[in-house]
C-alpha positions in Angstrom: -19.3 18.9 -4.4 -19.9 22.6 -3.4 -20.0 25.6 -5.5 -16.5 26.6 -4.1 -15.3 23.3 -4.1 -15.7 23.2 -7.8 -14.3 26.5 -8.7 -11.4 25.3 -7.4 -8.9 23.2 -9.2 -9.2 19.4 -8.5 -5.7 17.7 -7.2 -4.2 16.0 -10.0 -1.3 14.9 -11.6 -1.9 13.8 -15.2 1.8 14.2 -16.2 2.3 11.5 -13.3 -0.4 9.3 -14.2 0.5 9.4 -17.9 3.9 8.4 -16.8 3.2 5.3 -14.4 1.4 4.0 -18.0 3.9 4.7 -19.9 6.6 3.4 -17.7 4.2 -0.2 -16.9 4.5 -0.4 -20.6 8.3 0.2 -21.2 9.1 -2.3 -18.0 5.8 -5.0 -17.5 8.5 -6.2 -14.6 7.5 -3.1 -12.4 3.5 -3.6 -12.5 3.5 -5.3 -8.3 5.5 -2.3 -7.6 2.8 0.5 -8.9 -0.1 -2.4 -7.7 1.7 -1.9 -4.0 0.7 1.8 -4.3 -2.2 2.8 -6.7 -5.0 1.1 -7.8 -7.5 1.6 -10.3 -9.5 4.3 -8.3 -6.4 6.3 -8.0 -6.3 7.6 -11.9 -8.3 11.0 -12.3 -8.8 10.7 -16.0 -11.1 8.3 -17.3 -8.9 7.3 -20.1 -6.4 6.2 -17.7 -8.7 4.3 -15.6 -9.5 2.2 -18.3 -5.5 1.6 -19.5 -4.6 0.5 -16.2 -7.9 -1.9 -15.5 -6.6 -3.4 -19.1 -2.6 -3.6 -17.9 -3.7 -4.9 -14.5 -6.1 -8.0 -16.7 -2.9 -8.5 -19.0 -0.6 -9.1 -16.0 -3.1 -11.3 -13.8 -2.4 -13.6 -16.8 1.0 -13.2 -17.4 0.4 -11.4 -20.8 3.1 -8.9 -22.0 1.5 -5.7 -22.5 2.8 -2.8 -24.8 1.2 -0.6 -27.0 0.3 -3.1 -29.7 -1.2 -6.0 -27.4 -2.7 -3.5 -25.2 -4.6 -2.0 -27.6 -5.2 -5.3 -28.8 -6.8 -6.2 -25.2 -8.7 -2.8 -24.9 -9.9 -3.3 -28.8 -11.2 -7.0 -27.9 -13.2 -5.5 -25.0 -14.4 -2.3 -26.9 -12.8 0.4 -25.1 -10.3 1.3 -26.9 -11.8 4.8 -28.5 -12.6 5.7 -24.8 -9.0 5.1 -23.5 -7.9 7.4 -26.0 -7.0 5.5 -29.1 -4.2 4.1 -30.6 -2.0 7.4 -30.8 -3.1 8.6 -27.6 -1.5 5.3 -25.8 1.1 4.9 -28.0 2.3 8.2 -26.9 2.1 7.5 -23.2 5.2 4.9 -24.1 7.0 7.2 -26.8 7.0 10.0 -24.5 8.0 8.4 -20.9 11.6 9.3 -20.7 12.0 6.3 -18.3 11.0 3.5 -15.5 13.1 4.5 -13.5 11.2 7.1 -11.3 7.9 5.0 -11.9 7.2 4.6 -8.1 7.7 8.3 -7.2 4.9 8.9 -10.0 2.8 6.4 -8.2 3.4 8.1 -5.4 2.2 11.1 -6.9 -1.0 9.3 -8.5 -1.8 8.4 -4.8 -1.0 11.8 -3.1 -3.3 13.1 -5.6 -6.1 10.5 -5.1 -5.9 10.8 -1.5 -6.7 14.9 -1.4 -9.5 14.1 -3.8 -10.6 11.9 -1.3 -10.4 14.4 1.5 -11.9 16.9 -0.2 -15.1 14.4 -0.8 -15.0 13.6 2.9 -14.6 16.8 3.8 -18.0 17.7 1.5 -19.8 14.7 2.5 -19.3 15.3 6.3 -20.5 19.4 5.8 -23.8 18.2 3.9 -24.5 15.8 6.8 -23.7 18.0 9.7 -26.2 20.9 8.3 -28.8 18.1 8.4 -27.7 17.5 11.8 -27.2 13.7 10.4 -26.2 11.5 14.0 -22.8 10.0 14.1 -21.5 12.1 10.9 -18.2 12.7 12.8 -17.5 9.4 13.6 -18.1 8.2 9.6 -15.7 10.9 8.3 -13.0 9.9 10.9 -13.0 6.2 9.6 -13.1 7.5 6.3 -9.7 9.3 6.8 -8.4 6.7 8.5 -9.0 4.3 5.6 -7.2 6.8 2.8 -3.5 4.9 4.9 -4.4 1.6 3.4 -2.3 0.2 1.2 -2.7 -1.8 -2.3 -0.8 -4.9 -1.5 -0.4 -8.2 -3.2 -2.2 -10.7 -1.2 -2.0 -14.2 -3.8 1.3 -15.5 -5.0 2.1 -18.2 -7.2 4.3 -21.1 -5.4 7.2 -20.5 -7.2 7.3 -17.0 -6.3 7.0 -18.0 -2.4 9.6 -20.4 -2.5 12.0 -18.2 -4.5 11.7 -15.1 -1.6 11.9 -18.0 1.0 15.3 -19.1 -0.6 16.7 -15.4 -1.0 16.2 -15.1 3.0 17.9 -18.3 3.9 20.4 -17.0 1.7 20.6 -13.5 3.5 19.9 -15.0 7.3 23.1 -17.2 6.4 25.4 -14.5 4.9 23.8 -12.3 8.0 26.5 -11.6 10.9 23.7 -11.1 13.1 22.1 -14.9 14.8 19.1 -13.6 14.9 17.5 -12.2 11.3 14.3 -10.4 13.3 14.4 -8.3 16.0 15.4 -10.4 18.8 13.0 -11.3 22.0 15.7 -10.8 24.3 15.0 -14.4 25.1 18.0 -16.2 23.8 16.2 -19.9 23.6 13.3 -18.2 21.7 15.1 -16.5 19.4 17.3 -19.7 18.5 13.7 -21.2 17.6 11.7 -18.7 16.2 14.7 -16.3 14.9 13.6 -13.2 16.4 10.7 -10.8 15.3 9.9 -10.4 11.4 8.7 -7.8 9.7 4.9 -8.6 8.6 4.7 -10.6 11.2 1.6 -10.5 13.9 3.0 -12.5 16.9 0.2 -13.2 19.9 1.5 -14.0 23.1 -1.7 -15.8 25.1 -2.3 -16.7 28.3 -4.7 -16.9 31.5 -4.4 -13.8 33.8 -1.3 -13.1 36.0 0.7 -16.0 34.2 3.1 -12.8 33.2 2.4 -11.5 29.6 2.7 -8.2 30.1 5.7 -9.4 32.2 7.1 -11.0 28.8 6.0 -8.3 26.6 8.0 -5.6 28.6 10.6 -7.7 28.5 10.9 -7.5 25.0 10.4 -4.4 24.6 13.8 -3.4 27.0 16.3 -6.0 25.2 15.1 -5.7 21.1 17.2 -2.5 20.2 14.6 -0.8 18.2 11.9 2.0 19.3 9.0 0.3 20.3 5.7 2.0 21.0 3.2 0.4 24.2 -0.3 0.7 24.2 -2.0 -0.7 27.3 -6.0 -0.6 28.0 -5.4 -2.2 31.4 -2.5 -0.2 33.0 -1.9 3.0 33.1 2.0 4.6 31.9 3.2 4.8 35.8 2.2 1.2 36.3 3.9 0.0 33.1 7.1 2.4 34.1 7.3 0.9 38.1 7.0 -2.9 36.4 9.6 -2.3 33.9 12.1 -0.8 36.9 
C-alpha cells in the first residue's frame, strides 16, 4: 500500500471479530450461519485467522469446539501461542455477552473485509495505471465484482437434504397457496413443476422462432413479483410492442 494509504487507519472491527469467536464457541449450532458470510480471509487479526481455521476443522468433523477442545485442536497443531493462548481465547467466550447478534457481527467482519479489499484494488489498479499496464481497468472491475460473492455451503450430508426436503413438503402442504414458487402463469406447468423456486436456474431451450421469448414474457406478466429483463437480441421497444 501507499504512504497515505497506510497513515490511514485500516477498516476493522476487532470487537466484531472477537465476538463471531466467542459466540461460534458459546453456540457450535451457528457455525453454517457465520460460514454463509465470512470466511477465513475475512479476520484482520492474525490471531483470529488461525481460531477460526481451527473452529471451521473441528466442525468439518462434527467435533464440539469450546475453549478447552479448541485449544486442545490449536495445541495438537502448534499454534496455539500464535492464536493468543489459552487466556486470550478463553476470553473471547467469557466476554461475549451472547449468540444472539452473531450474524450482524459477521456482517461486520465482512463489511470490514470487503473495504480492505477495495482499498487493495484501489492500490493495485493506481500502481498499474502509472505503468500504463493494458487492461488494468478491466482487472480491477472484475475484482470489485468478485467482493458480492458469497460463502455458501455447497456439500451436505444426506440426512441433512432429506430433513430440509421434508420441512418443505411440510410447508408446501400447510401453504394456502397451490403453487409453493412463483407461478409460470401456466397453470399445467405449475401443477408439475410447482412454480419457480428460489435457488433455482430454470433454462427454457429451443430452436429459433419456436416462441421462448414468447414464453418467457409470458411469465414475466402473470408471476406477481418484480421481474428484471435483459435481452441481447431485442431492444426495450421490441420487448414492450410483443408483450402488448
Amino acid at each position: 500500500m501507499n504512504d497515505l494509504i497506510q497513515m490511514r487507519k485500516i477498516p476493522q472491527s476487532i470487537e466484531a471479530e472477537q465476538c463471531v469467536l466467542g459466540g461460534l464457541m458459546m453456540d457450535n449450532g451457528k457455525f453454517d450461519l457465520v460460514a454463509g458470510i465470512i470466511g477465513e480471509g475475512d479476520f484482520y487479526r492474525v490471531e483470529h485467522k488461525i481460531i477460526y481455521r481451527a473452529i471451521h476443522a473441528l466442525s468439518a468433523t462434527k467435533t464440539p469446539y469450546d475453549i478447552v477442545t479448541l485449544c486442545d485442536e490449536l495445541e495438537r497443531k502448534g499454534s496455539l501461542e500464535d492464536a493468543g493462548g489459552l487466556t486470550y481465547i478463553g476470553g473471547l467466550a467469557n466476554n461475549t455477552p451472547s449468540s444472539a447478534n452473531i450474524a450482524a457481527y459477521s456482517n461486520i467482519v465482512k463489511t470490514k473485509a470487503n473495504y480492505r479489499k477495495i482499498i487493495e484494488i484501489a492500490d493495485g489498479l493506481s500502481e498499474q495505471a502509472f505503468s500504463e499496464q493494458e487492461g488494468a481497468a478491466d482487472q480491477a472491475i472484475r475484482d470489485l465484482m468478485a467482493l458480492h460473492t458469497i460463502n455458501k455451503k455447497y456439500t451436505y450430508h444426506i440426512r441433512e437434504s432429506l430433513l430440509q426436503t421434508v420441512e418443505n413438503i411440510d410447508e408446501a402442504f400447510m401453504s394456502d397457496n397451490l403453487t409453493p414458487g412463483v407461478s409460470y402463469g401456466l397453470i399445467d406447468l405449475d401443477e408439475r413443476l410447482g412454480g419457480m423456486r428460489k435457488g433455482h436456474l430454470i433454462i427454457v431451450g429451443g430452436r429459433p422462432k419456436m416462441g421462448k421469448t414468447a414464453t418467457l414474457l409470458n411469465f414475466i406478466d402473470r408471476c406477481d413479483v418484480p421481474v428484471g429483463f435483459i435481452s441481447a437480441e431485442q431492444g426495450h421497444e421490441q420487448i414492450s410492442m410483443r408483450m402488448l
